[in-house]
C-alpha positions as CSV (number, residue, x, y, z in Angstrom):
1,X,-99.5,-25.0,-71.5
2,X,-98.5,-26.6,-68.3
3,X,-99.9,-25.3,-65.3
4,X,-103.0,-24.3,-66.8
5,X,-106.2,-24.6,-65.5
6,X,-109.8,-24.2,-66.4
7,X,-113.0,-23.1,-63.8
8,X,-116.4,-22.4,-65.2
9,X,-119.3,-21.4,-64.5
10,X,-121.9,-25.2,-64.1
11,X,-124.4,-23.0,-66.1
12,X,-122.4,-22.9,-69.1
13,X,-121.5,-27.2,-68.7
14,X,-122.9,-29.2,-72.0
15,X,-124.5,-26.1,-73.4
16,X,-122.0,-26.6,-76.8
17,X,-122.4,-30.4,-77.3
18,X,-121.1,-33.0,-80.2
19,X,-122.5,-36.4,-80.6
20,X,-122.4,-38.7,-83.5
21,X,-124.2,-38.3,-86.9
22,X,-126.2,-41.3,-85.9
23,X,-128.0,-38.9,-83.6
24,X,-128.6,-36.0,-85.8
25,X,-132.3,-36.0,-86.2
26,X,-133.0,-36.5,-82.4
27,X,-130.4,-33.9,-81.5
28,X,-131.7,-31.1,-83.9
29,X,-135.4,-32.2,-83.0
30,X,-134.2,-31.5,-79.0
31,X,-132.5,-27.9,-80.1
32,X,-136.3,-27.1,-82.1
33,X,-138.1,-28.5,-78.7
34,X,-135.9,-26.6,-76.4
35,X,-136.7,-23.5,-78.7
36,X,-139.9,-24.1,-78.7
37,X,-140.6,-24.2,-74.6
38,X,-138.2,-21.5,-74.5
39,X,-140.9,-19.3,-76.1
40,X,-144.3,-20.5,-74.5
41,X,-142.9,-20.9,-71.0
42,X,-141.6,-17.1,-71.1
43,X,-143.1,-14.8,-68.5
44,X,-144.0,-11.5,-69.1
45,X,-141.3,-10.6,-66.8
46,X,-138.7,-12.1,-69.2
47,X,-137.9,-15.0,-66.8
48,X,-139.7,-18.4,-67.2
49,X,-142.5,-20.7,-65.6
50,X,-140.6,-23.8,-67.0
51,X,-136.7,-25.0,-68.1
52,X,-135.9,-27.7,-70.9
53,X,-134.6,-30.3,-70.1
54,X,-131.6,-31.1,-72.9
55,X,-131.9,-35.2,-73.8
56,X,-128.8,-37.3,-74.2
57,X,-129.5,-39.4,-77.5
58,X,-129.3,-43.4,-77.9
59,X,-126.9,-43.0,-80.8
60,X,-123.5,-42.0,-78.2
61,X,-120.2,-42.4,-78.7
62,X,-120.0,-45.0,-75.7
63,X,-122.7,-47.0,-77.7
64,X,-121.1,-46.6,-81.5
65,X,-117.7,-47.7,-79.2
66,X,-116.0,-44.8,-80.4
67,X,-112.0,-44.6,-79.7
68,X,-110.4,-42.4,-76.9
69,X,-107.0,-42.4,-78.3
70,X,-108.2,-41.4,-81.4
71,X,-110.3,-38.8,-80.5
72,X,-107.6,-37.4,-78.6
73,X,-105.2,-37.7,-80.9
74,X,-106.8,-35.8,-82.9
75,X,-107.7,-32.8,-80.4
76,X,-103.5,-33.2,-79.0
77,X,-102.4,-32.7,-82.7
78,X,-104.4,-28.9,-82.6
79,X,-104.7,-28.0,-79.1
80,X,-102.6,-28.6,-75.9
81,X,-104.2,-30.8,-73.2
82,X,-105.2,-28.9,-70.1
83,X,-105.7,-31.2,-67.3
84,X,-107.2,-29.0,-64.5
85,X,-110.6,-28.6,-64.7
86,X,-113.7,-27.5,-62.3
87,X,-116.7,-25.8,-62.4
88,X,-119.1,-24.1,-60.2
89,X,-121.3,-21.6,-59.0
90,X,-121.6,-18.3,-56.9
91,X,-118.2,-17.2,-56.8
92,X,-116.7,-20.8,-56.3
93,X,-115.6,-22.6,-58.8
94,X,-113.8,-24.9,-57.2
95,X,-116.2,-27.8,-57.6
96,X,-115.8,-31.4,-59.0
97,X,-112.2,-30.5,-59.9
98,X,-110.5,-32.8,-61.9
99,X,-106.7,-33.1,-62.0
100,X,-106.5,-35.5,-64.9
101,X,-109.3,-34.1,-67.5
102,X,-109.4,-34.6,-71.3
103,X,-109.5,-31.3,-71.8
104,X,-108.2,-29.3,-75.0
105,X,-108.0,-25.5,-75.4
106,X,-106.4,-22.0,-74.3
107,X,-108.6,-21.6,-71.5
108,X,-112.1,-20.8,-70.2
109,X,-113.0,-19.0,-73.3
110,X,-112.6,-21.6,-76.1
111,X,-112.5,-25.7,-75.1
112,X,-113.1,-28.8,-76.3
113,X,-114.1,-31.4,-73.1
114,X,-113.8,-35.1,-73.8
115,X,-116.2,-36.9,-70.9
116,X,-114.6,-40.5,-70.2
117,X,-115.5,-43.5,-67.9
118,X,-113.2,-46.0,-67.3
119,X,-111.2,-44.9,-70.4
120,X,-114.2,-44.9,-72.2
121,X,-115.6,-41.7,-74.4
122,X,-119.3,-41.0,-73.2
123,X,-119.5,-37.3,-74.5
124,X,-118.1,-34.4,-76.1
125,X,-118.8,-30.6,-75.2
126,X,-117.2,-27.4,-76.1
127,X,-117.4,-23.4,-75.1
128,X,-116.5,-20.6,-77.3
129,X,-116.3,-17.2,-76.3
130,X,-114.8,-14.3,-76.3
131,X,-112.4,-15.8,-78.4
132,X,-110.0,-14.5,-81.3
133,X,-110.1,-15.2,-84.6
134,X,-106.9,-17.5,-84.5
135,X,-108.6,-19.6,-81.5
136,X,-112.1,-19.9,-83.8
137,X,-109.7,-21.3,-86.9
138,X,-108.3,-23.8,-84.1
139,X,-111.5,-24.8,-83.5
140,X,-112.6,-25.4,-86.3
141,X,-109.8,-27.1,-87.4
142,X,-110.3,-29.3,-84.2
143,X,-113.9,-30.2,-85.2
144,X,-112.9,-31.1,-89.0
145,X,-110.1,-33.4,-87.3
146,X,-112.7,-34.8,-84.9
147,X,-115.5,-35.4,-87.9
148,X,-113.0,-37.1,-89.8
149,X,-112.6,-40.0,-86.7
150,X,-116.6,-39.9,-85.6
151,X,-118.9,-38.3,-88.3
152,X,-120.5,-35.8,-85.9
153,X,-123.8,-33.2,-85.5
154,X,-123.3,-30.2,-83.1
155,X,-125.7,-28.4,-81.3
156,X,-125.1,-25.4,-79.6
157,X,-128.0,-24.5,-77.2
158,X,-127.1,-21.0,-76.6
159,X,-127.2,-19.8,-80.0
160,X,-130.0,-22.2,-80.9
161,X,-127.8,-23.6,-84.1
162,X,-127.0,-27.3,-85.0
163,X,-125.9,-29.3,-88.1
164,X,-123.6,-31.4,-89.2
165,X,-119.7,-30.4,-88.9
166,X,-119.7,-31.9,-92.6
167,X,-121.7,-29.3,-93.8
168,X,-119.6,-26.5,-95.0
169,X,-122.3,-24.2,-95.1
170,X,-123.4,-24.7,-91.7
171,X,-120.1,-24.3,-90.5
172,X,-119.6,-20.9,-92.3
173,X,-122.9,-19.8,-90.6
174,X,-122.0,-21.0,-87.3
175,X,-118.4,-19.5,-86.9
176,X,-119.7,-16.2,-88.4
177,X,-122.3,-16.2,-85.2
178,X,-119.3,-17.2,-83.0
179,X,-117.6,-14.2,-84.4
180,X,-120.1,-12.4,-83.9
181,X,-120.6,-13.3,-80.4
182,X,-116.7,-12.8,-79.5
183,X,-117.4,-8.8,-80.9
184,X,-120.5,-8.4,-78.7
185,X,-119.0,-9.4,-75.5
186,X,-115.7,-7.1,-76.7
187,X,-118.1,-4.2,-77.1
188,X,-118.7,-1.9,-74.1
189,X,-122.2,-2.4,-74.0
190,X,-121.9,-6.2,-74.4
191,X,-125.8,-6.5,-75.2
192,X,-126.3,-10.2,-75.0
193,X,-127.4,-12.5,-78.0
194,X,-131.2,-13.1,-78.2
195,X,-130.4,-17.3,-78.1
196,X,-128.2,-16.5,-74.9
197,X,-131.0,-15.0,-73.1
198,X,-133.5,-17.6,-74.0
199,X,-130.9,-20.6,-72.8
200,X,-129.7,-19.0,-69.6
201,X,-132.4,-20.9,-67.2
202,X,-132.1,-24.7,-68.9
203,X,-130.8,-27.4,-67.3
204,X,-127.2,-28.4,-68.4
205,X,-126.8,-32.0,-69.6
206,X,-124.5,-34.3,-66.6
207,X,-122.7,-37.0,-68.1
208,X,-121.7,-39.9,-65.6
């Protein structure tokens, strides 16, 4: 895929996040908190007197000392590298670009964004959307290859899901919502998902 590039939107940035097992029970006890406020800070207007916050956990892949090169060996051998990355805001998204990103993907719609220091792995995020059923099976296939190096959780903070990539049953629920979501924003209409709405005003997690 050379010459690709990838520009998003900084409100969709660390919304789709991975983070070791270790972390599990603080990360799925952040997705019920962020839930939670979600609901008692709505107005009646539909907008909101307050945003969560979303809380990095101690148990990260910088501190378990978790490889680069395997991690992106693993993404490589399922999706092609895209290097270009930037993200932004009103119509630019032209901010922060990188020219040398761990990124892994087909574009805006469905990637896999390895956050490094130094050559060191501090984070993993993902977006999926609007995407095809061959590009959900990638994914998938990515996370399974991913689990297999770094036993992982994921938490997804705009459909308000998280478990462990382990858990088959999880995972069956969570690409059937992802399938889901890909038909909505085909439809016409494109009515929005309940989740999305109640995520749109946090603030996304920053990582270095």
């Amino acid at each position: 895929m050379s010459g690709a590039a990838i520009a998003i939107h900084e409100d969709d940035f660390g919304m789709r996040v991975l983070y070791p097992a270790a972390a599990a029970s603080a990360v799925l006890a952040d997705l019920r908190e962020a839930q939670t406020e979600a609901e008692a800070n709505r107005l009646p207007s539909g907008f909101w007197s307050d945003v969560h916050t979303i809380r990095e956990p101690e148990e990260t892949f910088r501190a378990a000392g978790t490889a680069l090169d395997g991690v992106a060996r693993a993404l490589s051998s399922i999706m092609p590298r895209i290097r270009a990355f930037s993200s932004g805001y009103g119509g630019d998204f032209s901010l922060d670009p990188e020219t040398d990103a761990y990124c892994y993907g087909f574009g805006s719609q469905l990637f896999i964004k390895l956050e490094v220091t130094e050559g060191v792995l501090d984070a993993i995020w993902f977006d999926a959307k609007g995407t095809t059923e061959d590009e959900r099976r990638a994914l998938r296939s990515a996370l399974e290859r991913l689990d297999a190096v770094e036993p992982l959780v994921l938490a997804d903070y705009w459909l308000d899901m998280g478990g462990l990539v382990s858990d088959a049953a999880f995972m069956d629920r969570y690409f059937a919502e992802l399938e889901a979501t890909a038909a909505r924003m085909a439809s016409p209409a494109r009515t929005a998902h309940p989740g999305a709405i109640r995520s749109f005003l946090r603030r996304w997690l920053r990582w270095g």
